[in-house]
DRENDRENKE-333460 format. One record per residue: x, y, z of N, C-alpha, C in turn; residue in one letter. Coordinates in steps of 0.2 Angstrom, whole numbers, padded with zeros to 4 digits, always signed. Layout:
<pts>
XYZXYZXYZA
...
</pts>
This chain:
<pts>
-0156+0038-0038-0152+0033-0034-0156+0031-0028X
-0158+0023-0027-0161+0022-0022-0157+0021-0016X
-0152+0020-0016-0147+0020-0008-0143+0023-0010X
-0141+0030-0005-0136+0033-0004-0129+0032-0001X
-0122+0031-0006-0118+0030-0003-0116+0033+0003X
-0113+0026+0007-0114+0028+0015-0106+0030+0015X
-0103+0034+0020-0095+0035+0019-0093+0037+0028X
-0091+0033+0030-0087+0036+0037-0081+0039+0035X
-0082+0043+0040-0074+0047+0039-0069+0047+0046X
-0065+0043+0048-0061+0045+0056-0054+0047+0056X
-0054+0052+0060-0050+0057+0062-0050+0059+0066X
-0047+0058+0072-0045+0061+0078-0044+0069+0079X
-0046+0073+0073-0045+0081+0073-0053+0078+0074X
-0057+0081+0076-0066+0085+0075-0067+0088+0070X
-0063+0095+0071-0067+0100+0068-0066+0097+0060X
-0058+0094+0058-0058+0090+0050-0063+0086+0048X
-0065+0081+0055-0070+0077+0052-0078+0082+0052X
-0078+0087+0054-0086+0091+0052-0085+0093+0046X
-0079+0095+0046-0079+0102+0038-0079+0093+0033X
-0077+0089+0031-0078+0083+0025-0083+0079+0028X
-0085+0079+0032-0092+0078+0034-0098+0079+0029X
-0098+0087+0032-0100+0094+0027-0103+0091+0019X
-0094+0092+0017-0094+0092+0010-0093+0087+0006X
-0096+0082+0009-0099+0073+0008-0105+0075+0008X
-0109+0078+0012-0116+0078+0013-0118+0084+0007X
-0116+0087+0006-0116+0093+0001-0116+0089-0005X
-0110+0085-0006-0111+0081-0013-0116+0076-0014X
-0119+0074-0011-0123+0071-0010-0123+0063-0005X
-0119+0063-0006-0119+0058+0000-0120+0057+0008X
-0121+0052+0009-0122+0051+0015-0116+0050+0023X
-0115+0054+0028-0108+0051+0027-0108+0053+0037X
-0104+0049+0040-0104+0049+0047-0097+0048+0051X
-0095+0052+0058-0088+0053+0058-0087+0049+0065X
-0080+0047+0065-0078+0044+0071-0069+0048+0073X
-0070+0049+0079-0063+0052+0083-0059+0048+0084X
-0058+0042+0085-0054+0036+0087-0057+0030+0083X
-0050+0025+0083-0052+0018+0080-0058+0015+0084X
-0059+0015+0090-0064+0013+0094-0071+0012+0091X
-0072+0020+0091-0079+0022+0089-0077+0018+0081X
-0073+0020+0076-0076+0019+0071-0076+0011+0069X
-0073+0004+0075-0076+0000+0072-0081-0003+0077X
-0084+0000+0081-0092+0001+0083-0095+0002+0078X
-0094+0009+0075-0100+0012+0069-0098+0006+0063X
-0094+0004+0062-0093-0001+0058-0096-0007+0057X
-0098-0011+0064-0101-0015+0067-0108-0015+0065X
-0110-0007+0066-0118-0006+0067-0119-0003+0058X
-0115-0002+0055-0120+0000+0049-0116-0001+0044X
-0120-0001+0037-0118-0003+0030-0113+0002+0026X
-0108+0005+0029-0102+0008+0026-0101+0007+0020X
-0100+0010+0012-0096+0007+0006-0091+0007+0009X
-0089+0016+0009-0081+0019+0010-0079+0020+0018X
-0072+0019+0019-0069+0023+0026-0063+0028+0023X
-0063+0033+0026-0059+0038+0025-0056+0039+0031X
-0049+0035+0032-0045+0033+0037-0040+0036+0038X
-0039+0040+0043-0032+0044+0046-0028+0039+0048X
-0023+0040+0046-0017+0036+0047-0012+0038+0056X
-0010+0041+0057-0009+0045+0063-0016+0047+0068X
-0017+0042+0072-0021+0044+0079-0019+0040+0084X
-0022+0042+0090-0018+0039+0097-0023+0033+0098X
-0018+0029+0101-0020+0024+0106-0022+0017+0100X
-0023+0021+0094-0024+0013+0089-0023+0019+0080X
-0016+0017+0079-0017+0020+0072-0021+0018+0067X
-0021+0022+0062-0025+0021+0056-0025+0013+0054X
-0017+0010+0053-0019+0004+0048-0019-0001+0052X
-0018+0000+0058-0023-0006+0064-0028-0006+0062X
-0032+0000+0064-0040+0001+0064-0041-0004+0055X
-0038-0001+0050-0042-0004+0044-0039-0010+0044X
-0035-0014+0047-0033-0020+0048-0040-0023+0050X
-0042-0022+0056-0048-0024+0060-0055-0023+0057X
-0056-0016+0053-0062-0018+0049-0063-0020+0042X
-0055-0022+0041-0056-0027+0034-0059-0033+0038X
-0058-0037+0045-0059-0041+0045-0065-0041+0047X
-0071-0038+0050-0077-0035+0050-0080-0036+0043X
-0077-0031+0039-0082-0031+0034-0076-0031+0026X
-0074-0038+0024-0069-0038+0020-0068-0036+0013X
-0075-0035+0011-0074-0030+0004-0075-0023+0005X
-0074-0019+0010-0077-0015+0013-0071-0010+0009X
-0071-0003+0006-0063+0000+0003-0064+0007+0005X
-0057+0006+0009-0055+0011+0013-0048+0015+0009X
-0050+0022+0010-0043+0027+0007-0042+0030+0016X
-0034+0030+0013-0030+0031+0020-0029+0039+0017X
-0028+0044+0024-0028+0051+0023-0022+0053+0030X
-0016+0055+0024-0014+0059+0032-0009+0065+0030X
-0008+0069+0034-0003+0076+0035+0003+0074+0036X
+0008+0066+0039+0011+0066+0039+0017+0063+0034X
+0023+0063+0035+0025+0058+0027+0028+0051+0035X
+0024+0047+0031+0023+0039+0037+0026+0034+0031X
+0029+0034+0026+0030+0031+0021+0027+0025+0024X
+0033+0021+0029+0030+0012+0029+0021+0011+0032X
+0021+0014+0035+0013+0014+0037+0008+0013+0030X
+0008+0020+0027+0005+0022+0021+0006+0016+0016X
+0014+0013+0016+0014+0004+0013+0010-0002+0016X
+0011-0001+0021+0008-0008+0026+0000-0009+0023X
-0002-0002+0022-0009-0002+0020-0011-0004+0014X
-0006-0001+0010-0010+0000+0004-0006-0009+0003X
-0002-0012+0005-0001-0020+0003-0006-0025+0007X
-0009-0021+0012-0014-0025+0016-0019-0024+0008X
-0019-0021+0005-0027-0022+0002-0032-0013+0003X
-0029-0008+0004-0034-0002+0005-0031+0000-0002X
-0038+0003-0002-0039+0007-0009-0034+0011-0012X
-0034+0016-0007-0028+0021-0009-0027+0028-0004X
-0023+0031-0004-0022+0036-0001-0021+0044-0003X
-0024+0049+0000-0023+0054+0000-0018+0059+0007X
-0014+0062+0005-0011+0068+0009-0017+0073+0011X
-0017+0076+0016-0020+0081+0019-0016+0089+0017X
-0018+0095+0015-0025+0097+0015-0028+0094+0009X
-0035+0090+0009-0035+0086+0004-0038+0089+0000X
-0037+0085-0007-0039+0090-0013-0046+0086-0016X
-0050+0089-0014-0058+0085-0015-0061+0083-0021X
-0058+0087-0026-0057+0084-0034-0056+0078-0035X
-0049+0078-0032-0046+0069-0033-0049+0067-0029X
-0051+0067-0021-0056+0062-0018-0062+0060-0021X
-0066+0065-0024-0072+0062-0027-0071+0058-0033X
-0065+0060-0037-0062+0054-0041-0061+0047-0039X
-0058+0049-0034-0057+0040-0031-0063+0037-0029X
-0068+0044-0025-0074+0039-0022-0077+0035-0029X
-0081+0039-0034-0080+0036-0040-0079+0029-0044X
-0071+0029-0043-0068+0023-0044-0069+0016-0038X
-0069+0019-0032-0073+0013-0027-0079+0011-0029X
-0085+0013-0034-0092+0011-0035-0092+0008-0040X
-0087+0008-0046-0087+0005-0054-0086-0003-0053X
-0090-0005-0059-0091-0013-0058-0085-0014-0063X
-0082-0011-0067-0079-0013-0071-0072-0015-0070X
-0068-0019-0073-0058-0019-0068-0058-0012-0070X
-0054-0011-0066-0049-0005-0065-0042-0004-0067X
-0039+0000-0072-0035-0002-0074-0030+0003-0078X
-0023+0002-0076-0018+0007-0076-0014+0007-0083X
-0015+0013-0088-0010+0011-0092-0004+0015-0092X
+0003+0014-0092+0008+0016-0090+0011+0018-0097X
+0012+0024-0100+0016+0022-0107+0015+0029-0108X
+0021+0033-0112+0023+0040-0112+0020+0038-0122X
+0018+0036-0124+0014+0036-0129+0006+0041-0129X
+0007+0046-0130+0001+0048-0126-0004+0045-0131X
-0002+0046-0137-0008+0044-0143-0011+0036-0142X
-0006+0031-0141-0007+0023-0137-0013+0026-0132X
-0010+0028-0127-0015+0029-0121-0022+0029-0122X
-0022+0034-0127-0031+0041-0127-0032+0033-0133X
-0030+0029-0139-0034+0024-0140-0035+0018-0135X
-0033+0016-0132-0031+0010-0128-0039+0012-0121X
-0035+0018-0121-0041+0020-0115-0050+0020-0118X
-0049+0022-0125-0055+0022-0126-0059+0015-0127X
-0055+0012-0131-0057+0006-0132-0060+0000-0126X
-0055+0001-0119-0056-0002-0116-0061+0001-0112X
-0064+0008-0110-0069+0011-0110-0075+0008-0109X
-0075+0008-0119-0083+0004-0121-0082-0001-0119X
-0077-0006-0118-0079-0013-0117-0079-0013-0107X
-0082-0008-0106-0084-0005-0096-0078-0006-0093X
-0071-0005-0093-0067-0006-0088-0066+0001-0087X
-0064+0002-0082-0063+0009-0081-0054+0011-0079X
-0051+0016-0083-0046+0015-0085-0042+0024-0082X
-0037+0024-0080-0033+0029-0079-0026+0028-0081X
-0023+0032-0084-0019+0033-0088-0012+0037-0085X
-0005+0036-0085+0001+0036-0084+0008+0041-0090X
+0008+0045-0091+0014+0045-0095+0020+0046-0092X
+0024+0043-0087+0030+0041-0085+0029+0035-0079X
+0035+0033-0077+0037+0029-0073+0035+0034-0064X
+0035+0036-0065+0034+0040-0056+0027+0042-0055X
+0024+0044-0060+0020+0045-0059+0014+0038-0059X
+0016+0033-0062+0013+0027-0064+0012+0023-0056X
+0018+0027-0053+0019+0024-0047+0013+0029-0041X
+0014+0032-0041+0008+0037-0038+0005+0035-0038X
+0000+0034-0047-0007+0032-0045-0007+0023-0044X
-0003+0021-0044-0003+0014-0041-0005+0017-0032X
-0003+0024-0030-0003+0022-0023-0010+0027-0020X
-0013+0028-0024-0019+0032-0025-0027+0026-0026X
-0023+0022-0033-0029+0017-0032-0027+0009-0033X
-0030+0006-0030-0029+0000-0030-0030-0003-0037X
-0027-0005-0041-0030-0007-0047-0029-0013-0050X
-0034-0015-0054-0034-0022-0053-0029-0024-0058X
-0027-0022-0064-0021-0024-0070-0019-0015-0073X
-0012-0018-0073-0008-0012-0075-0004-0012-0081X
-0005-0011-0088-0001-0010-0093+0003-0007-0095X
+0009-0010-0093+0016-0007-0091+0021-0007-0097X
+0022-0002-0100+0027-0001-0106+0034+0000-0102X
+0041-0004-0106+0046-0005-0102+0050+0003-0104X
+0050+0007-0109+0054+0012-0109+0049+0018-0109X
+0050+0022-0105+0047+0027-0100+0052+0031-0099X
+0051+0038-0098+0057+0044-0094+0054+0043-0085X
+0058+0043-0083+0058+0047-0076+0063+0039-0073X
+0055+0036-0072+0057+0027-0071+0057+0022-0077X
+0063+0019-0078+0062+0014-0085+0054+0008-0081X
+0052+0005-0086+0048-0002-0085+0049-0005-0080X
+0056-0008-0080+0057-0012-0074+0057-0009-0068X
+0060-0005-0067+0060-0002-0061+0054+0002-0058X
+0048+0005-0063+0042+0004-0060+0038+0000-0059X
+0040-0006-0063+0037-0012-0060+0039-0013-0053X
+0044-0015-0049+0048-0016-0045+0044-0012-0040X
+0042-0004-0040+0041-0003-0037+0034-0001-0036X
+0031-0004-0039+0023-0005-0039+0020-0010-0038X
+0025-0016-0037+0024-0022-0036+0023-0021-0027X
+0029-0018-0025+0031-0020-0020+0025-0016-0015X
+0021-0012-0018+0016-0008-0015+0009-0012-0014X
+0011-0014-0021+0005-0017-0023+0002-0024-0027X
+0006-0031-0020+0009-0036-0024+0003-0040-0025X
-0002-0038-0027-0009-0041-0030-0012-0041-0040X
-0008-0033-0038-0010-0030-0046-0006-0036-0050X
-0011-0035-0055-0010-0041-0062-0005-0034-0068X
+0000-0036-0069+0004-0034-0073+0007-0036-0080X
+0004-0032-0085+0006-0033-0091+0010-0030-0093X
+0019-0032-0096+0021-0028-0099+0017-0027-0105X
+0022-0022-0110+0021-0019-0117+0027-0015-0117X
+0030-0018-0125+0032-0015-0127+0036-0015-0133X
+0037-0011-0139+0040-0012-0145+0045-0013-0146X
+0049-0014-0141+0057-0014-0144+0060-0020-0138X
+0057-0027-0138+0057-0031-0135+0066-0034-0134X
+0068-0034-0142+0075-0037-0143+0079-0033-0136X
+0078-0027-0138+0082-0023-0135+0081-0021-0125X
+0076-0024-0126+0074-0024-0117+0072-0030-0115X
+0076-0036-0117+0073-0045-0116+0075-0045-0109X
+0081-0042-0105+0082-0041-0101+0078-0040-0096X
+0077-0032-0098+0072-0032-0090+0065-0035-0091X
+0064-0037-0095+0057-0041-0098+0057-0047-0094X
+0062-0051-0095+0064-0058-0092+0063-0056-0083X
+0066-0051-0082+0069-0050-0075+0061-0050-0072X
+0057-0044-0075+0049-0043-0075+0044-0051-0073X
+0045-0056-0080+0043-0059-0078+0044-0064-0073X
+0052-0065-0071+0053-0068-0064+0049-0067-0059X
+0049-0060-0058+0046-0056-0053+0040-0057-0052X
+0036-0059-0059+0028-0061-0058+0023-0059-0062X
+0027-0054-0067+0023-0050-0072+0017-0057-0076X
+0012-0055-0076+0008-0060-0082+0008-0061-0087X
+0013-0056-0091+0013-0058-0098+0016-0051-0103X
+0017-0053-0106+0021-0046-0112+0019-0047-0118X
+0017-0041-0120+0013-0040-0127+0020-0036-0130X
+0019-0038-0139+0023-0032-0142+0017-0027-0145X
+0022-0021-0146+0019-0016-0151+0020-0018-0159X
+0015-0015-0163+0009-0012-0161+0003-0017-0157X
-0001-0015-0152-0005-0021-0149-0008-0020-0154X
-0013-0026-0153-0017-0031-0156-0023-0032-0150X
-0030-0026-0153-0032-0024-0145-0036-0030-0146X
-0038-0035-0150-0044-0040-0151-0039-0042-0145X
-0034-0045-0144-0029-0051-0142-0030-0047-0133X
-0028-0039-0134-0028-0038-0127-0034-0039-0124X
-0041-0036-0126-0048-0037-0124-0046-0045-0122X
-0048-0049-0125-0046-0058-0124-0042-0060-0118X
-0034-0056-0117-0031-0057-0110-0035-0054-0104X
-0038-0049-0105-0041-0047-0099-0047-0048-0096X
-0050-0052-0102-0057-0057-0101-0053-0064-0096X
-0046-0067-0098-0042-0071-0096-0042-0069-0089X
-0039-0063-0089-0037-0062-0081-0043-0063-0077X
-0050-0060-0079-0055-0059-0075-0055-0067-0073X
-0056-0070-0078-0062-0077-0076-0056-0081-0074X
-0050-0079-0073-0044-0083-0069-0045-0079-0061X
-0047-0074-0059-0049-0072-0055-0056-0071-0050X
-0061-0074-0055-0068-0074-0052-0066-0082-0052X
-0065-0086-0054-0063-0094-0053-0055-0095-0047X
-0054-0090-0046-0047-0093-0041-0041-0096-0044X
-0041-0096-0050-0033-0099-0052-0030-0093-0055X
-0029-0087-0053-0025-0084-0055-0019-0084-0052X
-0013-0087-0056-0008-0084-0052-0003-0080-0048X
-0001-0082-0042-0001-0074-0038+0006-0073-0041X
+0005-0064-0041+0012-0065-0042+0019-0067-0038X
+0025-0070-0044+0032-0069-0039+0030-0077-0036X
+0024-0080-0037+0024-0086-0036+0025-0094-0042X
+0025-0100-0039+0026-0103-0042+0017-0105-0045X
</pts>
């Protein structure tokens, strides 16, 4: 690798930003700390950041101020919000501004390096939501080889978490799920994350036209039955892209 990913990390504790300092530099990366929002959109200013690893709770300028301010500095720039506290609306304001995603503190470095990961891939990114486990592990592979890179869901709540962990660009959403039906994960994935491109799926359309309809009022892109027809779904998602690298994608919830 001829450039080392670069990664700021700010937090108002010290001694928290030495020790993931540390263990950024250990992993191999490159990586530099700031105690207030001040400093970190200074260091911002001065240097070629990929990631920010953003404390949500600090004085004098919180977290999603500061990453309000350095999206506007450096706009494709992806930052994960980090915090100890339960801030619900804060942790929203963010993640519907456009941040990556977030972790809870003490952080589990696994899942971070998984997400750092997911910040670097060229491929879309993409959620599939369905207690089908056997769908999933084909759907994932196939979509795999064709380079997207893919994370997988088998309930409604959880479907919602990793909505709120990674920013993703399309989410295939199956309407009957345990925990949270379809629609009601939608609803609440949307509201998180009102950018994601969302696809229903699912077999028993007759019986859930309902919340289907409701879905697509809402802004869903579109609804597949089972059994998919993966030649058709590869072709949507080539759709979506070049609806999206050209500008005419529909937002959702919009006319």
């Amino acid at each position: 690798m001829t450039k080392k990913f670069k990664i700021l990390v700010v937090d108002d504790n010290e001694e928290f930003c030495r020790n993931v300092v540390d263990i950024l530099e250990l992993r191999g990366y490159q990586a530099a700390s700031a105690y207030d929002g001040l400093k970190a959109l200074e260091l911002v200013k001065q240097n070629s950041f990929d990631l920010v690893l953003m404390d949500v709770k600090m004085p004098v300028m919180d977290g999603v101020e500061v990453f309000k301010k350095i999206k506007e500095i450096v706009p494709d720039i992806s930052v994960i919000m980090i915090t100890a506290f339960a801030v619900e609306e804060l942790i929203r304001e963010a993640l519907r501004e456009g941040a990556f995603g977030y972790l809870k503190k003490p952080l589990d470095f696994d899942r971070l390096f998984k997400l750092i990961e997911k910040t670097t891939g060229d491929g879309a990114l993409i959620l599939i939501a369905d207690d089908d486990r056997n769908l999933c592990a084909n759907v994932k592979d196939i979509l795999g080889d064709k380079g997207y890179r893919v994370s997988v869901a088998y309930d409604g709540e959880s479907a919602v978490q990793r909505a709120r962990e990674n920013n993703f660009d399309i989410m295939l959403l199956d309407m009957r799920m345990p925990v949270l039906n379809g629609l009601e994960t939608y609803l609440a994935v949307r509201d998180i994350r009102p950018d994601v491109v969302i696809v229903i799926v699912t077999g028993y359309l007759a019986e859930v036209s309902n919340e289907v309809e409701r879905a697509i009022q809402e802004g869903a892109y579109s609804c597949l039955e089972k059994p998919i027809d993966m030649d058709n779904l590869v072709l949507l998602l080539e759709k979506v892209k070049e609806q999206k690298d050209t500008g005419t994608l529909k937002k959702p919830g919009k006319d």
